[in-house]
N, C-alpha and C positions, 0 to 999 in steps of 0.2 A: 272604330271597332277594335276590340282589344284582342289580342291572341288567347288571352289567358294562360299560359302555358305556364306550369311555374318548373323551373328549371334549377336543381339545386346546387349552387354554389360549393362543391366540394374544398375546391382550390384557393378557395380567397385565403386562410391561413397560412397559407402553406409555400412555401417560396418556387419557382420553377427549378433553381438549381438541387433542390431535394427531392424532385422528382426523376423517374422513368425520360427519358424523351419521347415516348411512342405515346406519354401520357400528356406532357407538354401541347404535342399536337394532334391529340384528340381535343385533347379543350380549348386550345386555339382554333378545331375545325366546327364545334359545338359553337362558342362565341360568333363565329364568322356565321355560321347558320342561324342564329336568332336574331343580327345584325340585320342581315339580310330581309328577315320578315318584319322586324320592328321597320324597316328603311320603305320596304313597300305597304304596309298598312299605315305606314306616317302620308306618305303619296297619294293610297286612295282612300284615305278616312270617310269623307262622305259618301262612296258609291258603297261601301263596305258596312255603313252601320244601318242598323236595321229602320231607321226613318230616312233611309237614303229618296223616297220619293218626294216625300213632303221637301227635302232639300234641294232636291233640282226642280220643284213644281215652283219654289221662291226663287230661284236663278231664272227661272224662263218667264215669271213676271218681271222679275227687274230687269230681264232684257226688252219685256216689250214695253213697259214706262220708259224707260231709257230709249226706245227708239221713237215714240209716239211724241215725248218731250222734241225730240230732233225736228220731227215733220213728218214724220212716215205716216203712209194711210192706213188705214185697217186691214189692207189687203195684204200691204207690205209684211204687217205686222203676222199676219196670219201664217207667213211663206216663212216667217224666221226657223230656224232650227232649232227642235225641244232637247232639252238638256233629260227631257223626263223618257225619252227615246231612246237619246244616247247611253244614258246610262243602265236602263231596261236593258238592252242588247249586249251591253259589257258586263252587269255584275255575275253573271252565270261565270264566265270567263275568270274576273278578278279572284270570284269568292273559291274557284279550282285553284288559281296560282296563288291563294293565300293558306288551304288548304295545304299544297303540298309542301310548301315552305316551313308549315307547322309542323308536318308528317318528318322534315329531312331536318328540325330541330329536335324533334324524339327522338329518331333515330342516330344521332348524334350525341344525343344526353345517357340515352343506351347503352353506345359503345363507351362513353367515357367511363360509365359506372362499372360498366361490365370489366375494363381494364384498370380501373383505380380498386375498387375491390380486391381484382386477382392479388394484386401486390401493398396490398396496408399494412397485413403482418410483416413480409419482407423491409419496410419502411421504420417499424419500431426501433429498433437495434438503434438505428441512426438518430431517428428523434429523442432518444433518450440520451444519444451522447452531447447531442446539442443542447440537450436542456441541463445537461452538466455544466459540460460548457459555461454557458449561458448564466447560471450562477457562479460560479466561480467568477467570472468577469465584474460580475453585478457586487459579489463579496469586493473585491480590488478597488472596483470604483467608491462602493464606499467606505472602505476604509478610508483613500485617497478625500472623496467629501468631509468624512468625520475629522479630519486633519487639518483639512482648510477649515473646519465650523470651528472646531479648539482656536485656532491662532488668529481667529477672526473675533471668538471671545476673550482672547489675550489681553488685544488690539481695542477692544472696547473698553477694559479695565484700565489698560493704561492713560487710556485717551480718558478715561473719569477719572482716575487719580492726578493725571495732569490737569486739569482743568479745576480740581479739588486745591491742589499748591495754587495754579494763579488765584484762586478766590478768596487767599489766604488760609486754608482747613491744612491741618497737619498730619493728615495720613503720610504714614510713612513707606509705606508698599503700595504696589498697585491695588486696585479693588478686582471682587472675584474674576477672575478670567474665566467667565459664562457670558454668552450671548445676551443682551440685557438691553434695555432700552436708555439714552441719552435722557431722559428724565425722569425715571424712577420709577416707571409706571409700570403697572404688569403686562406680559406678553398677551396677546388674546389669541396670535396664532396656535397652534397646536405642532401641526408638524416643524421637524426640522428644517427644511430649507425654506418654508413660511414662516416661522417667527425669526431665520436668521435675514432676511427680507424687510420683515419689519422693523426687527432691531436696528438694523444697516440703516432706513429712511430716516429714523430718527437723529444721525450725528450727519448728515446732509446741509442741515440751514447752518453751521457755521457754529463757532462758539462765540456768545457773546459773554465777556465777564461780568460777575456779581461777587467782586471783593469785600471783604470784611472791613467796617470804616465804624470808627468809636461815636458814641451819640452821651450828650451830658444832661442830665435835667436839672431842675431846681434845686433837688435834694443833694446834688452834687454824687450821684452813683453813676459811675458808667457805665457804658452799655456797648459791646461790641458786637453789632449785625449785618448779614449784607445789606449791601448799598440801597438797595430797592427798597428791603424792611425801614430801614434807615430813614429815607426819603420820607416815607409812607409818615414815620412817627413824628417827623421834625415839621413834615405838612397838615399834620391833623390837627385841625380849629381846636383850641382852647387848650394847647397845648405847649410847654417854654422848653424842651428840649431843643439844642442846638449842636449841631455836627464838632466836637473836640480839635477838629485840625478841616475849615470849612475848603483853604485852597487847595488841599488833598480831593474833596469830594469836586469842585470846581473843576479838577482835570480829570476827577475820571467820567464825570459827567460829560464833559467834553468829549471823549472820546466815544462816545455813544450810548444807549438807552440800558442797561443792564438785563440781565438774560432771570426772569421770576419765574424758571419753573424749577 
C-alpha cells in the first residue's frame, strides 16, 4: 500500500548552509517523518494493501500443503493458525498507525512550508550574491579553459608542421594553431571541450612517417611522392616506373609501414 502523500521537495536546490537553521531542522524533521512511514508500510505491505485477504488466504494454504506434505493429519492441519485471523485482527490497528504516521508527515511538510515561505524574500539578497559570484568564477575558469584550448591548438600546429619537415614538405612555420585533427579531417564535434577531445584522440596512435622518395618512369620524368603513393605506382601491373634511389626506399621501408592518411 502506498502512502500516496506527495511531499514537495523545496530544498533539494538549495544547499543547507544558505538556509535558516530552524529551517534545516524542519526538513530534517519532515524527512525523518516520511522515513518513518515509508519504513513501516515497507514492513507491512501485505496486511495494508487492499487484497490483503486473498494474501494471507495463500500463506494459510501454503501452510497447510507444507504441513500435509510433512505427515500431518487433517485434524492437525485444521488446528494450524490462520494468517487470514491474524491479520483480520491487526489491520484495524496497522491501517491507524499508518494513518497517523501520514497525519505527522503533513504536518511536518506544513511546518516546513509555513517557515521556508516566511523567509524566501529575506533569502534573495543572498541568492543573488552567489549567483554573481557564481559567474564570475565561471568567467575565470574559462578564461583559464580557453588558454589551455589556444596552447593545446599551438601544440597541434606544431606537432603537424613537424611531422610535415620529417615527410620532407617545406612549410616553414607551424600550421594554424587551431584545435584540428591529425589527419585533416573535419571536426564533427561542436562544442569546445568536445572537439578539443576529439582532436586530442587523434595524435594518440603515434606518428608514423610518409617521406617524400623520387619515382622514375620510362619517359625518364621524375616524380617526387610520399612513399606510400610511391609504392602504390611502382607496384601497379603494367607499369616500369622504378624508385630513383631503391636502398633509400629499402631503409625506410624497413623502418616500418608509412602513415596514408
Amino acid at each position: 500500500m502506498a502512502h500516496a502523500l506527495s511531499t514537495e521537495d523545496l530544498l533539494t536546490t538549495i544547499a543547507d548552509d544558505f538556509l535558516p537553521a530552524d529551517i534545516v531542522k524542519a526538513s530534517a524533521k519532515r524527512d525523518a517523518a516520511l522515513d518513518a512511514l515509508d519504513t513501516f508500510e515497507a514492513e507491512h505491505a501485505a496486511a495494508l494493501s487492499d487484497n490483503w485477504a486473498a494474501l494471507a488466504e495463500a500463506e494459510d494454504i501454503r501452510a497447510a500443503v507444507d504441513a500435509m506434505a510433512e505427515g500431518a493429519k487433517p485434524a492437525d492441519v485444521l488446528a494450524l493458525p490462520s494468517k487470514v485471523d491474524e491479520v483480520r485482527a491487526q489491520r484495524p490497528k496497522l491501517l491507524a498507525i499508518s494513518r497517523k504516521l501520514a497525519a505527522d508527515v503533513r504536518a511536518a511538510e506544513t511546518e516546513l512550508k509555513r517557515r521556508y515561505d516566511a523567509v524566501a524574500g529575506d533569502l534573495l539578497p543572498d541568492a543573488h550574491k552567489r549567483l554573481e559570484d557564481a559567474v564570475t568564477a565561471a568567467e575565470d575558469a574559462y578564461r583559464v579553459f580557453q588558454g589551455a584550448r589556444d596552447a593545446a591548438g599551438m601544440a597541434m600546429g606544431q606537432i603537424l608542421h613537424l611531422r610535415d619537415r620529417v615527410n620532407g614538405g617545406r612549410s616553414s612555420a607551424p600550421f594554424a594553431g587551431s584545435v584540428q585533427r591529425a589527419d585533416g579531417r573535419e571536426l564533427m564535434a561542436t562544442g569546445p571541450m568536445e572537439s578539443l577531445r576529439e582532436a586530442h584522440k587523434t595524435y594518440a596512435d603515434g606518428f608514423k612517417p610518409n617521406p617524400l622518395v623520387d619515382v622514375i618512369g620510362s619517359s625518364g620524368v621524375v616524380l617526387t611522392l610520399p612513399l606510400d603513393q610511391a609504392r602504390a605506382l611502382v607496384n601497379s601491373a603494367g607499369n616500369d616506373a622504378r624508385y630513383v634511389d631503391p636502398a633509400l626506399v629499402a631503409s625506410l621501408l624497413a623502418e616500418g609501414e608509412p602513415a596514408n592518411d
